[in-house]
C-alpha positions, 0 to 999 in steps of 0.5 A, a space after each residue: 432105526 434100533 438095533 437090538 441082538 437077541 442071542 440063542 444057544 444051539 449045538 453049534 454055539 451062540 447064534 445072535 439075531 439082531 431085531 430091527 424096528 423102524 420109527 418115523 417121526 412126520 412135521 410140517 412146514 408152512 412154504 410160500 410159493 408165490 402162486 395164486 389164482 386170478 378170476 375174472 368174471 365178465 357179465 353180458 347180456 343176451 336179447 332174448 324174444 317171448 313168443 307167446 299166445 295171450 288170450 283176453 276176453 271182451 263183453 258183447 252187449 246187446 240191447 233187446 227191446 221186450 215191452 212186457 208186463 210181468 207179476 215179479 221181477 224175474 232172475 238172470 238166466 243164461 241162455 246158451 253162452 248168453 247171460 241175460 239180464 232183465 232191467 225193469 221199471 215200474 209203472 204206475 196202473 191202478 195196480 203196480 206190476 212188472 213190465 220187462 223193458 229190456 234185456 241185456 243179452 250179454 256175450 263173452 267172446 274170447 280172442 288171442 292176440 300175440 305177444 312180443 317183447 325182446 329182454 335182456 338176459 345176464 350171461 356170466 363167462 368166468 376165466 381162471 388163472 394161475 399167476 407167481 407174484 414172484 418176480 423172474 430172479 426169484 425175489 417176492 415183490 417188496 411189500 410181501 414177507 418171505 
């Protein structure tokens, strides 16, 4: 703290008002204290069950008997939900021609079946806690500098 008088004159005489100003000056220390922090961590696992609804398709195939002649061999066509497809074979006349031997009426049929399988999910539990490496009479263990 400084002290510095100012002095002012009255009819009274000299008066002296002494001005204060405050300083502070801030350091900093490194200080061991011994304290620390332990984490464990402990990994588990869970079963877990999946219950779901899984749908697949299968192809229902028909054979039908048609024994027609025709003039060009003719497209699939669907009929419904039904795709069908004409196989032809050529047969030898005076004059060659389309002869619709058989169709192949085929059908997408759609099913559900149920799914089930038990997997092993991770589940992390973490503890934390403060320890002092310090021993109880106050002295650091041996290989640590105070």
């Amino acid at each position: 703290m400084d002290k510095t008088p100012e002095s002012y004159e009255t009819s009274n005489g000299p008066v002296s008002v002494p001005v204060m100003r405050e300083e502070i000056d801030v350091t900093t220390r490194v200080v061991d204290t011994g304290r620390g922090v332990r984490v464990t961590r402990n990994v588990t696992e869970q079963p877990a069950e999946i219950h779901e609804q899984l749908w697949h398709e299968e192809l229902d195939v028909q054979r039908v008997a048609v024994d027609r002649v025709v003039a060009e061999a003719p497209p699939s066509r669907y009929e419904g939900d039904v795709l069908v497809v004409p196989v032809l074979e050529e047969i030898l006349v005076i004059e060659k021609r389309y002869r619709i031997k058989e169709e192949l009426r085929i059908t997408r049929v759609r099913k559900q079946q149920e799914y089930r399988e038990t997997v092993p999910l991770r589940v992390e539990d973490v503890q934390v806690e403060t320890f002092d490496d310090t021993r109880p009479d106050g002295v650091p263990p041996r290989n640590q500098a105070t």
